[in-house]
Backbone of each chain as ProteinMPNN parsed JSONL, in Angstrom:
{"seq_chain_A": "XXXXXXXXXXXXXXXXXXXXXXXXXXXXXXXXXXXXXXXXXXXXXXXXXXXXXXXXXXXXXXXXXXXXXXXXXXXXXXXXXXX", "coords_chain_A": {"N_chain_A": [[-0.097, -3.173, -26.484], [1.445, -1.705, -23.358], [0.823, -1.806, -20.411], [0.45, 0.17, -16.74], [-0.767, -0.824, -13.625], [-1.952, 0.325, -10.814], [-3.113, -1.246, -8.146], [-4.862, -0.502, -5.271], [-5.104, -2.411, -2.643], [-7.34, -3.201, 0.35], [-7.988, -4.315, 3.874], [-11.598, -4.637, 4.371], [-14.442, -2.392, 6.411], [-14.459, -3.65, 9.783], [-13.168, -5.687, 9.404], [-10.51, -7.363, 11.371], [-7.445, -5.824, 12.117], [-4.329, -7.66, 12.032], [-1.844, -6.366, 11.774], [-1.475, -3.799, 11.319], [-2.926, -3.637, 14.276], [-0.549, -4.38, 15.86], [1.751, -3.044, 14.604], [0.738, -0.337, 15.906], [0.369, -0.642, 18.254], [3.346, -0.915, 18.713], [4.1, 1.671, 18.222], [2.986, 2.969, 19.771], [4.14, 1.715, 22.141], [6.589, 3.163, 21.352], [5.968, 5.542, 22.569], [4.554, 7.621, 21.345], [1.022, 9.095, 20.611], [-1.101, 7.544, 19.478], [-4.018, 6.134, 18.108], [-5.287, 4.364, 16.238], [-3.659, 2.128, 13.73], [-3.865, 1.115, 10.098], [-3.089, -1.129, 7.922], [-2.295, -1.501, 4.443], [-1.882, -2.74, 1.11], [-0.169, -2.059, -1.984], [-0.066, -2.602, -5.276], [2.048, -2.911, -8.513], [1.704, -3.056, -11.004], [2.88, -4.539, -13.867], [1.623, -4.553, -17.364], [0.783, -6.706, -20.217], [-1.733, -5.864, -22.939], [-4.318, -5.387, -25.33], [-5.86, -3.024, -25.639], [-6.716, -0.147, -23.377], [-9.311, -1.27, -22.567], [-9.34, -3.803, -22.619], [-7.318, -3.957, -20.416], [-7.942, -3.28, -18.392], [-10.125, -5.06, -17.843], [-8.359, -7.489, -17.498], [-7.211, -6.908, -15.084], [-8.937, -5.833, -13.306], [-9.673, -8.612, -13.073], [-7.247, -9.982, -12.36], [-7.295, -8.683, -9.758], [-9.598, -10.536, -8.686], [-8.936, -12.98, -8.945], [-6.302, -13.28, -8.016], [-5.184, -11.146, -6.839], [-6.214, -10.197, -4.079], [-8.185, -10.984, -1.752], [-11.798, -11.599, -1.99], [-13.706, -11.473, 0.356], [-12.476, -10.273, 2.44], [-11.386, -8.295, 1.484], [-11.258, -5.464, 0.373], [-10.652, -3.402, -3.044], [-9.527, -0.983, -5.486], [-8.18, 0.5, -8.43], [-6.012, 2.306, -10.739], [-5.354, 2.82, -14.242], [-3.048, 3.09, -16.213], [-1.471, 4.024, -19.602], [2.298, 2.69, -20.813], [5.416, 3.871, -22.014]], "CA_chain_A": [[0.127, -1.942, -25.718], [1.732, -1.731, -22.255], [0.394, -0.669, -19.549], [0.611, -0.075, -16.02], [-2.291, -0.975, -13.083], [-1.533, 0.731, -9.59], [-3.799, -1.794, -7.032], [-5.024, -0.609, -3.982], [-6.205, -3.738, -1.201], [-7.547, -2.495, 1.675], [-9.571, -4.913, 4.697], [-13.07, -4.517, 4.478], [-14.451, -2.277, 7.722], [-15.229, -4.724, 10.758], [-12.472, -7.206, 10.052], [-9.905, -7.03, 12.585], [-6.023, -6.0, 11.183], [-3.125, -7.53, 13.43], [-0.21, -6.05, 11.676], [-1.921, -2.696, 11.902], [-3.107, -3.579, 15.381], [1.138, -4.573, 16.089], [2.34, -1.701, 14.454], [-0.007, 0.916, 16.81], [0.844, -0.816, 19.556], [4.67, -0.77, 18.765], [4.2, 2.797, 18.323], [2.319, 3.645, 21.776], [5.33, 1.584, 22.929], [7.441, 4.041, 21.732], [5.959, 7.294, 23.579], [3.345, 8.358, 20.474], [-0.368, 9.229, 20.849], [-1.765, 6.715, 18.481], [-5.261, 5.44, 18.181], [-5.342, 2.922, 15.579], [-3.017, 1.852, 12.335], [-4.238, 0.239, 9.172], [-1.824, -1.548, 6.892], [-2.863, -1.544, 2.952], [-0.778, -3.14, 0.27], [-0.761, -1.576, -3.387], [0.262, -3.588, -6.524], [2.175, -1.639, -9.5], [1.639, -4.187, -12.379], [3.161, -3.815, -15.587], [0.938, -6.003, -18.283], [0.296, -6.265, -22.068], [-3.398, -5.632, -23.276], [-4.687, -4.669, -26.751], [-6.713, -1.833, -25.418], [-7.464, 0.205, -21.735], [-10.864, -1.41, -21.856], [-8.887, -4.838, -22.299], [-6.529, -3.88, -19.614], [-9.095, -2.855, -17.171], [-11.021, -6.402, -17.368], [-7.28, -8.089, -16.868], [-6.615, -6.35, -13.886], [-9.996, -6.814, -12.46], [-9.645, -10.4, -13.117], [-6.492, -10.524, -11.296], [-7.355, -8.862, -8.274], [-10.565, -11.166, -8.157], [-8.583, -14.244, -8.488], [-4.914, -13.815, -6.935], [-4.52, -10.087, -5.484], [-7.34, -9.691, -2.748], [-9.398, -12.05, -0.872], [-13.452, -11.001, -2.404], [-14.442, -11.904, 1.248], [-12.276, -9.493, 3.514], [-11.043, -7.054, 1.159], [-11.782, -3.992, -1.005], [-9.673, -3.387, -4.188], [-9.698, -0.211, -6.4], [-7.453, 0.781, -9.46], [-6.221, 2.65, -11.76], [-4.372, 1.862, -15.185], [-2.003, 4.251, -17.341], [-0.431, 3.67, -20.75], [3.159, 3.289, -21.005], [5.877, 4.656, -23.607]], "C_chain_A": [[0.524, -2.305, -24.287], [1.214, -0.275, -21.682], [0.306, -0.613, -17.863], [-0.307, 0.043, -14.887], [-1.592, -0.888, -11.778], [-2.941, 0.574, -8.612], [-3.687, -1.678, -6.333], [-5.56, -1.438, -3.152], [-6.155, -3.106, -0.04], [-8.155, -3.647, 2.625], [-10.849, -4.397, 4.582], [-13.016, -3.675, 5.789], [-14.933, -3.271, 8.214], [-14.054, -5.742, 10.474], [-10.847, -6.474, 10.767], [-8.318, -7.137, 11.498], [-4.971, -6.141, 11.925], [-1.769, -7.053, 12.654], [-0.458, -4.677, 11.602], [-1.883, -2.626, 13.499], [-1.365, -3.717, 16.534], [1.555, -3.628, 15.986], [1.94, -0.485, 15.527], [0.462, 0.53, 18.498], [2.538, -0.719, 19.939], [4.658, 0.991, 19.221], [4.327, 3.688, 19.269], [3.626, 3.485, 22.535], [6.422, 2.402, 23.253], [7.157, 5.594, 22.146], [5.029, 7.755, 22.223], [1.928, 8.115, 20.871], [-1.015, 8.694, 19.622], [-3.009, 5.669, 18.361], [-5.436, 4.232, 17.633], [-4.348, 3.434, 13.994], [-4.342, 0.532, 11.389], [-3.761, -0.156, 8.014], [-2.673, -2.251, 5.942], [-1.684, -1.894, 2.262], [-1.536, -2.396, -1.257], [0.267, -2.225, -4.254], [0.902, -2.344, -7.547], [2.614, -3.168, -10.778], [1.669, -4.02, -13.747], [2.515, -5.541, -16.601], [0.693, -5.383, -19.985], [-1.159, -6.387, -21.999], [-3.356, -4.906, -24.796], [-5.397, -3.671, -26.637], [-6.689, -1.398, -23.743], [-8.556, -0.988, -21.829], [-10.326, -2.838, -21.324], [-8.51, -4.671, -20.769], [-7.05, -3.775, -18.316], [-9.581, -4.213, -16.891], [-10.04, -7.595, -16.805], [-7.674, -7.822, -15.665], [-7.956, -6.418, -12.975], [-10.109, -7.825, -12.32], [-9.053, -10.929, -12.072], [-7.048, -10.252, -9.942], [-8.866, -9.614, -7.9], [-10.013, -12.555, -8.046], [-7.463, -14.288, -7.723], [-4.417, -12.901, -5.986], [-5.374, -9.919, -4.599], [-8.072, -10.944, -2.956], [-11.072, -11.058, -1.019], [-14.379, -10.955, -0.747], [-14.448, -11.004, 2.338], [-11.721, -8.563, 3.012], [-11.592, -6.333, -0.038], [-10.702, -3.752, -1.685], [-10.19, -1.964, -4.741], [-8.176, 0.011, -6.946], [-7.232, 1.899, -10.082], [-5.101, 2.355, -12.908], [-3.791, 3.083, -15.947], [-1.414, 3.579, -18.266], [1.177, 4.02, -20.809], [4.12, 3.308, -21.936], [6.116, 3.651, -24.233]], "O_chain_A": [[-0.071, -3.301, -23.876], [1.13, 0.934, -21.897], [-0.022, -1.752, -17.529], [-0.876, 1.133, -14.947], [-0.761, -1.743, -11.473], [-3.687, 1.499, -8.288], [-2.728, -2.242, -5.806], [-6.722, -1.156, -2.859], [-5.185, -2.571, 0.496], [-9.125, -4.104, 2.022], [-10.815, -3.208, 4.901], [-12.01, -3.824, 6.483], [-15.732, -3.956, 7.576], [-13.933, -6.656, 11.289], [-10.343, -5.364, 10.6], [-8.039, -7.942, 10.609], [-4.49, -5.172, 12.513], [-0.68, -7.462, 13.057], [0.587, -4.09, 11.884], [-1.117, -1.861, 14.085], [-1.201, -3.232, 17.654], [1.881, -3.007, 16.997], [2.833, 0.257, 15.936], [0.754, 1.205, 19.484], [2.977, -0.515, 21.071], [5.095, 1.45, 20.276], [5.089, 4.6, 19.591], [4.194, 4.325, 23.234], [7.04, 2.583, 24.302], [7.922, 6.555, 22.058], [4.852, 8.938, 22.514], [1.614, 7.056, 21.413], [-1.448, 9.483, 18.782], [-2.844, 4.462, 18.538], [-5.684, 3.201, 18.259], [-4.31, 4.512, 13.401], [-5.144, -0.329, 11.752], [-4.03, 0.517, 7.018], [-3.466, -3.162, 6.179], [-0.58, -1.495, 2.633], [-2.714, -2.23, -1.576], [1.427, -2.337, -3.856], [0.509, -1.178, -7.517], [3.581, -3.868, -11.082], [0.855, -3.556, -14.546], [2.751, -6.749, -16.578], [0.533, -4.317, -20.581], [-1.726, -6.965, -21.072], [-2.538, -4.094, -25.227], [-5.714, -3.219, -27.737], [-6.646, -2.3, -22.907], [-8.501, -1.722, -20.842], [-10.548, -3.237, -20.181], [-9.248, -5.158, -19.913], [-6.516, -4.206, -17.294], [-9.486, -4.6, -15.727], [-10.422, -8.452, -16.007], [-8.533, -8.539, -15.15], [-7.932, -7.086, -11.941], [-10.726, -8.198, -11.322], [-9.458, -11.72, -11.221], [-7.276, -11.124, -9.104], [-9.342, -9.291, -6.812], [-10.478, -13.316, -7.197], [-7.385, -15.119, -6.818], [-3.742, -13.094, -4.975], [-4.986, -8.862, -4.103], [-8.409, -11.627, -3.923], [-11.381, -10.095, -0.317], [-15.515, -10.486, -0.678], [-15.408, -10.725, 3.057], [-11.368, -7.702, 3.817], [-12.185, -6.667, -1.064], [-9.645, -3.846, -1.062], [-11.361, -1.726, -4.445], [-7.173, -0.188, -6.261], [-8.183, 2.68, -10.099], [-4.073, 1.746, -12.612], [-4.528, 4.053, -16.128], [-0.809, 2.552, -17.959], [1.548, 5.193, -20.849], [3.772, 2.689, -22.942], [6.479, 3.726, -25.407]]}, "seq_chain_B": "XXXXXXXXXXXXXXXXXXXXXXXXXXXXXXXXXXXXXXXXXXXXXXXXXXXXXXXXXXXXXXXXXXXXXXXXXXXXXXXXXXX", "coords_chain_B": {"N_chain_B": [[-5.372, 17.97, 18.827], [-6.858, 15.677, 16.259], [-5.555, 13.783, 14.263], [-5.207, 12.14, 10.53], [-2.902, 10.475, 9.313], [-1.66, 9.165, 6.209], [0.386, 6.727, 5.13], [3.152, 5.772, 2.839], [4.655, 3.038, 1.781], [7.881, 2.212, -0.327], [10.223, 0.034, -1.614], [12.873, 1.059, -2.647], [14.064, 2.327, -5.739], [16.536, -0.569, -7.269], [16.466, -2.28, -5.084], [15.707, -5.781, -4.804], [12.383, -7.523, -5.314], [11.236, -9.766, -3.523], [8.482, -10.554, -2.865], [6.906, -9.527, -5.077], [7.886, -10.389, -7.265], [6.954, -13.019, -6.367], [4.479, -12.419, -6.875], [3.924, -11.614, -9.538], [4.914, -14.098, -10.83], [3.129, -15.96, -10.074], [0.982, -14.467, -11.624], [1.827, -14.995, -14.327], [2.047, -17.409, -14.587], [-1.269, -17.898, -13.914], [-1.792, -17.394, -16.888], [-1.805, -14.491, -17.666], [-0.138, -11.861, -19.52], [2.479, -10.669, -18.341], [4.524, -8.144, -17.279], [6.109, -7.522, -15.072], [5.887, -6.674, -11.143], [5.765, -5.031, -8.65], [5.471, -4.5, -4.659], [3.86, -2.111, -2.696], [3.516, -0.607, 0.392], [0.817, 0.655, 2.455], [0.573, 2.299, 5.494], [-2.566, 3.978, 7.236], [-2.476, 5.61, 9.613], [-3.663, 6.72, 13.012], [-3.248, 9.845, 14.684], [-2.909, 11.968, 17.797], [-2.294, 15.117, 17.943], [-0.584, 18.228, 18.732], [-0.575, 20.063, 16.815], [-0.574, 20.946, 13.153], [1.692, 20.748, 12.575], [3.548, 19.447, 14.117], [2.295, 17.008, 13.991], [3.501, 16.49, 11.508], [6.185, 16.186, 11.695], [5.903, 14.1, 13.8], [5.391, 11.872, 12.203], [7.091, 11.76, 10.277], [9.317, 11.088, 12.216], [7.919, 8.765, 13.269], [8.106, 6.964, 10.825], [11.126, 7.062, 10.537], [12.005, 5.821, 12.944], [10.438, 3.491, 13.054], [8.268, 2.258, 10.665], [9.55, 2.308, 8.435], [12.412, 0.931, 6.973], [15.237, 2.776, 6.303], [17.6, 2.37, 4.927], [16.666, 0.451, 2.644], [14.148, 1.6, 1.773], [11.22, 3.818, -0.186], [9.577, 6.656, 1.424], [6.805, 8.632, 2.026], [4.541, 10.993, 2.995], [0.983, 12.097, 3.573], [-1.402, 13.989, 5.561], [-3.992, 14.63, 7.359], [-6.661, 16.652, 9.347], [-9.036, 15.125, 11.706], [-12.705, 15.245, 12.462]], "CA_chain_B": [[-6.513, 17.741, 17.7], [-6.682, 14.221, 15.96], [-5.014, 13.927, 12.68], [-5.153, 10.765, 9.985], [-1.682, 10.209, 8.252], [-1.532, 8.55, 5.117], [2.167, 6.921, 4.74], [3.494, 5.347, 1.099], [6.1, 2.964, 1.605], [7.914, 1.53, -1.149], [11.109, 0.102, -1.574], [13.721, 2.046, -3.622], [14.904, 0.849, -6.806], [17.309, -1.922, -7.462], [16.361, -3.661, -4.599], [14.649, -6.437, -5.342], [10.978, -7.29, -4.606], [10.238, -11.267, -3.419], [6.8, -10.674, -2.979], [6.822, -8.743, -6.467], [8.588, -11.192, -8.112], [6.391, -13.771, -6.811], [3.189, -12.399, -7.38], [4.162, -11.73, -11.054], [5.101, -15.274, -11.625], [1.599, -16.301, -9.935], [0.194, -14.117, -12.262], [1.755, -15.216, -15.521], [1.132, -18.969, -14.165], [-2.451, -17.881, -14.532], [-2.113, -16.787, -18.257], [-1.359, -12.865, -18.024], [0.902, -10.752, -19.858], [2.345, -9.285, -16.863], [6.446, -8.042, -16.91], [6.608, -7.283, -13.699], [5.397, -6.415, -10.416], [6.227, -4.348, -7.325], [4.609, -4.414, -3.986], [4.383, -1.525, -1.593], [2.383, -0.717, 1.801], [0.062, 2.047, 3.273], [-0.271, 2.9, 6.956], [-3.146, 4.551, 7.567], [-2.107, 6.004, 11.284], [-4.754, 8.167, 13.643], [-2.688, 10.112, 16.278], [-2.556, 13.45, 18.469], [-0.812, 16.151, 18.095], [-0.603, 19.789, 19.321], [-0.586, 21.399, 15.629], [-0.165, 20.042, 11.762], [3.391, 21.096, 11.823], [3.62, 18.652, 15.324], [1.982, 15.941, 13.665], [4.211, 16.051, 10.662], [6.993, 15.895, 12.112], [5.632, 13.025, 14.953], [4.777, 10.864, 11.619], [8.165, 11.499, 10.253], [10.241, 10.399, 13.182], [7.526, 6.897, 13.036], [8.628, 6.58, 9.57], [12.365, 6.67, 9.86], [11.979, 4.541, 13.484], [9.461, 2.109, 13.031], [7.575, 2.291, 10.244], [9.957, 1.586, 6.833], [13.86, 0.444, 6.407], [15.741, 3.969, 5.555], [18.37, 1.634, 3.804], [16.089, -0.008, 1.406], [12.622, 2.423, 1.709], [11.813, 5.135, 0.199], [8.143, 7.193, 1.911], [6.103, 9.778, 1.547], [2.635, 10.788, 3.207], [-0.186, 12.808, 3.584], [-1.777, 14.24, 6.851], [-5.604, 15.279, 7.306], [-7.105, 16.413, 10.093], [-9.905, 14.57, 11.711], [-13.186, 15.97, 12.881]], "C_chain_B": [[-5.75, 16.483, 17.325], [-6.538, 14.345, 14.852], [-4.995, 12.888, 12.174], [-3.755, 11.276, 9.378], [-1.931, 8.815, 7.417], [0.225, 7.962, 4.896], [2.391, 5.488, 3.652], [4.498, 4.838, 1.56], [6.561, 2.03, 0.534], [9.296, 1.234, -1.138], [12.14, 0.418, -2.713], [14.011, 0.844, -5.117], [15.983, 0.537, -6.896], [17.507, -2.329, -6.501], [15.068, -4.435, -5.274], [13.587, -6.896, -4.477], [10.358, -8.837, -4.203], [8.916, -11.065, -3.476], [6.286, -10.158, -4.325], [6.776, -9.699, -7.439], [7.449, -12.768, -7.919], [5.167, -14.338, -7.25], [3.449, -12.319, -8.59], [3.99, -12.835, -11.836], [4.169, -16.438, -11.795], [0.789, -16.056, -11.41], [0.206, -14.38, -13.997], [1.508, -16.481, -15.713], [-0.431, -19.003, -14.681], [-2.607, -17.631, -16.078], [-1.923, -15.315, -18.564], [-0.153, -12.914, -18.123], [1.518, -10.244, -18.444], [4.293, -9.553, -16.98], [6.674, -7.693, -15.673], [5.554, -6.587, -12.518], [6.072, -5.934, -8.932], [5.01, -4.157, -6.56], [4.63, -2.998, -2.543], [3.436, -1.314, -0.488], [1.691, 0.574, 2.211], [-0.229, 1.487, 4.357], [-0.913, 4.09, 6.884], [-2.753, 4.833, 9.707], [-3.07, 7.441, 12.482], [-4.198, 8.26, 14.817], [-3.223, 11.252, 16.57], [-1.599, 13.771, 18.581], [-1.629, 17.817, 18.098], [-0.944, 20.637, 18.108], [-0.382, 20.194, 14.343], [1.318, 19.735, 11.726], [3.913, 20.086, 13.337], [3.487, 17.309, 15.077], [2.698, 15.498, 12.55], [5.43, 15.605, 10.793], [6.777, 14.732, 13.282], [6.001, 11.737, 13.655], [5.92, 10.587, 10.799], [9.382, 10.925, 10.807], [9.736, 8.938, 13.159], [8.633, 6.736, 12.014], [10.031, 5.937, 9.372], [12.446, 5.757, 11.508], [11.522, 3.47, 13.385], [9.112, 1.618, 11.572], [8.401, 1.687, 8.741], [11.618, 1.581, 7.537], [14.777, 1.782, 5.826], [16.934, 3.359, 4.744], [17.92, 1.288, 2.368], [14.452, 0.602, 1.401], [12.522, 3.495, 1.374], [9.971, 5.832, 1.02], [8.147, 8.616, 1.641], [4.677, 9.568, 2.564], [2.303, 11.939, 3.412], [-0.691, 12.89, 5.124], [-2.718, 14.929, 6.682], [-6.277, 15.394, 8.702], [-8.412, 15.922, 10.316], [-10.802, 15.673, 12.548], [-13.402, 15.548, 14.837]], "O_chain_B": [[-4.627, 16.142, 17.696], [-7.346, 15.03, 14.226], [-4.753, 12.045, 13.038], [-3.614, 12.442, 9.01], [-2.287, 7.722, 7.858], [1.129, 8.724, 4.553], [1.816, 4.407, 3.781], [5.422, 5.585, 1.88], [5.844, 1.053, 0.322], [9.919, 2.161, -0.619], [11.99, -0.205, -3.764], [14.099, -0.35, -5.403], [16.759, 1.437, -6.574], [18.595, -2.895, -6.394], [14.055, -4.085, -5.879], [13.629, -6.803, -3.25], [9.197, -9.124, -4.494], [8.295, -11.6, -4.394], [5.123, -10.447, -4.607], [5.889, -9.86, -8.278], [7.147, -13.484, -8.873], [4.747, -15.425, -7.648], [3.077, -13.401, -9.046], [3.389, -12.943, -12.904], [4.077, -17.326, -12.643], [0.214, -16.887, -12.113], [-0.718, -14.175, -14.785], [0.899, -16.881, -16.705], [-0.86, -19.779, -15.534], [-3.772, -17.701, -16.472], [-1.891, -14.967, -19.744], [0.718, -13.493, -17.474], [0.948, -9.495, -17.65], [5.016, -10.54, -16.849], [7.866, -7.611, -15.375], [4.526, -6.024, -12.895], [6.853, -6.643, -8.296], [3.913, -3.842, -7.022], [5.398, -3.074, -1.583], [2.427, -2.015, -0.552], [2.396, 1.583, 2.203], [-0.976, 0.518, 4.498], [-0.332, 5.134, 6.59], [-2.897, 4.092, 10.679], [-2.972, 8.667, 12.539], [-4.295, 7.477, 15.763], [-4.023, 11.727, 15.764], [-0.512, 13.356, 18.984], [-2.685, 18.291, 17.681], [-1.494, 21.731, 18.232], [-0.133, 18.996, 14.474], [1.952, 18.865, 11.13], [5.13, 20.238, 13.442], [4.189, 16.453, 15.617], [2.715, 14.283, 12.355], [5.831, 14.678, 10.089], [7.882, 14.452, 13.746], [6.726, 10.788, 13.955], [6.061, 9.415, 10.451], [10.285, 10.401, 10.156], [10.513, 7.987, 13.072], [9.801, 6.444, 12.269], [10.344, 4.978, 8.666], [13.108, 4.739, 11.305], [12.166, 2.448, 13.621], [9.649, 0.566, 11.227], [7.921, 0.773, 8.07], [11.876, 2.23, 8.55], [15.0, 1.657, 4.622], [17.221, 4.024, 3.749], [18.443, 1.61, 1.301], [13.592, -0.152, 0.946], [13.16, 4.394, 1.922], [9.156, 4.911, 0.964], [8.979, 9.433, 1.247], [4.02, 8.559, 2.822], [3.123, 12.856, 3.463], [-0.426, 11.958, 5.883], [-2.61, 15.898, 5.93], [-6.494, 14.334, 9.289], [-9.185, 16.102, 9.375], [-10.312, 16.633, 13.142], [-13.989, 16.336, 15.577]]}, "name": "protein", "num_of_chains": 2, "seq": "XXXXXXXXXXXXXXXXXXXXXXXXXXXXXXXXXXXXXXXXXXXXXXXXXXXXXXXXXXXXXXXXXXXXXXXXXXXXXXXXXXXXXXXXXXXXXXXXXXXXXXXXXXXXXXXXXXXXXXXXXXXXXXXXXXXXXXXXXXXXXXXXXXXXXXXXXXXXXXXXXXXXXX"}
């Protein structure tokens, strides 16, 4: 079965984000009232699996070994079947 | 008033995705099924603005100056005010 796993990585709160902290400051640069940015990457991963439940323990797998750092970031998911 | 924007950027299709392409190839290195992979970004952005309809339009003008590539990007976001 194919299916497709749309990963959100976020920083953890408390660790410091300089391409957020770049971006906000570009911003200010240009004449906006901007407090703070926070730049998130999301994954859209098309994988085979013999089941959701399979597909689910993949995709947790991955983002514990190659998409997010366990140390400074937070991950959540979700997975859809496709045609 | 202080508003959060949510902004989705992704890049359109048939460009192609290096970072997509080479997390994928990471990921079938490890042993997954995986046909493919696309990567896209969230700014979270906390500004001021005079009204919703002030702030949507502030977060739109980022978007197509700063914020994504109107050649090869396409966006979308969300706007919530804060308390």
């Amino acid at each position: 079965m194919r299916f497709k796993a749309t990963v959100y990585v976020s920083l953890k709160r408390g660790y410091s984000d300089p391409e957020g902290e770049t971006t906000a400051r570009a911003l200010r640069g240009l004449g906006y009232s901007v407090s703070g940015v926070r730049v998130s990457k999301v994954y859209e991963v098309e994988l085979e699996a013999e089941s959701r439940e399979e597909a689910e323990r993949l995709v947790d797998e991955m983002c514990r070994r190659l998409l997010t750092n366990p140390t400074k970031d937070d991950y959540r998911f979700e997975i859809r079947e496709r045609g």
